[in-house]
C-alpha positions in Angstrom: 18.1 6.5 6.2 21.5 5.4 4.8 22.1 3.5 1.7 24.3 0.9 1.2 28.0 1.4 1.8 30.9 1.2 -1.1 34.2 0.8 -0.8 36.8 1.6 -3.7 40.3 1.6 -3.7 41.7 5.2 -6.2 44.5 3.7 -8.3 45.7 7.5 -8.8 47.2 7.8 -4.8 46.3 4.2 -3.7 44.0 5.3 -1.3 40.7 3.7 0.3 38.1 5.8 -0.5 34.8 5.2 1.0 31.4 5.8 -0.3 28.3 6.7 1.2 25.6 8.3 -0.5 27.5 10.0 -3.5 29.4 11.6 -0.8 33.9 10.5 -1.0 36.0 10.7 1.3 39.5 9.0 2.5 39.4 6.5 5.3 42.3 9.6 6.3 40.6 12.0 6.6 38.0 11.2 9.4 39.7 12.2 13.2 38.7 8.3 15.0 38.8 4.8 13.4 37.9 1.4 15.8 38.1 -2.0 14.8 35.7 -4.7 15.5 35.0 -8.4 15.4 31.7 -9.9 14.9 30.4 -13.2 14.3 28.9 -14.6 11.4 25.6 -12.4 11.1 25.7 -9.7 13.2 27.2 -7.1 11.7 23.5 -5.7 10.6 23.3 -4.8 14.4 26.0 -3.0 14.4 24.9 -0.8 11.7 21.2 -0.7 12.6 22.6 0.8 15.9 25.0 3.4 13.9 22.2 4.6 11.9 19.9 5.6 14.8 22.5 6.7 17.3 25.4 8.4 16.0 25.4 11.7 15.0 28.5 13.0 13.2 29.8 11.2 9.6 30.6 8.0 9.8 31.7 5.2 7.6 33.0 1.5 7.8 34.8 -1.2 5.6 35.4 -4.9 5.4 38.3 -6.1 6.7 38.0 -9.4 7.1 34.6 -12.0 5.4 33.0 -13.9 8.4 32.3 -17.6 8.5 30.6 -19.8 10.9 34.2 -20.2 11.9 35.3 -16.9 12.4 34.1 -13.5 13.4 34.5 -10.6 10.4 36.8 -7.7 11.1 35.5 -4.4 10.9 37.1 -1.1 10.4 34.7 2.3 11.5 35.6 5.4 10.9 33.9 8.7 12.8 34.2 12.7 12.6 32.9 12.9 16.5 34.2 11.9 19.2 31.4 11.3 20.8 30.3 8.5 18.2 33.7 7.2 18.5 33.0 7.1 22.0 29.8 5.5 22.2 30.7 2.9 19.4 33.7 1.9 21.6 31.5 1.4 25.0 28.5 -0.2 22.8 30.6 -2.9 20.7 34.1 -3.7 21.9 
């Protein structure tokens, strides 16, 4: 199962960098990124879903905080194209 995702921003080159288990990596360097909006709430679906169905390395970041007024705006990231793929026909 996944742990809880951290997001940092390197001072050094002003890059995001985004954390996943111990593991780094530049929101660069993964091949697909998709941006979503979800309401207030929902986002734990989105993630429940990532962690059982894609494959590949994956990772996400906050965009934009949700209210009861406004959805959140989500930016994933993915290696595969075949999680990018089924993320894109799942939630947009």
């Amino acid at each position: 199962m996944l742990a809880n995702v951290m997001i940092t921003l390197r001072k050094d080159i002003s890059s995001l960098t985004l954390k996943l288990n111990e593991q780094e990596r530049i929101a660069e360097s993964f091949r697909y990124h998709r941006e979503i909006a979800k309401p207030f709430g929902k986002l734990d679906d989105v993630l429940s879903w990532c962690k059982t169905e894609l494959r590949g390395d994956w990772r996400w970041r906050l965009i934009e905080v949700s209210t009861d007024q406004r959805p959140g705006i989500y930016l994933f990231y993915f290696d595969s194209e075949r999680d990018c793929c089924a993320f894109t026909l799942k939630w947009e």
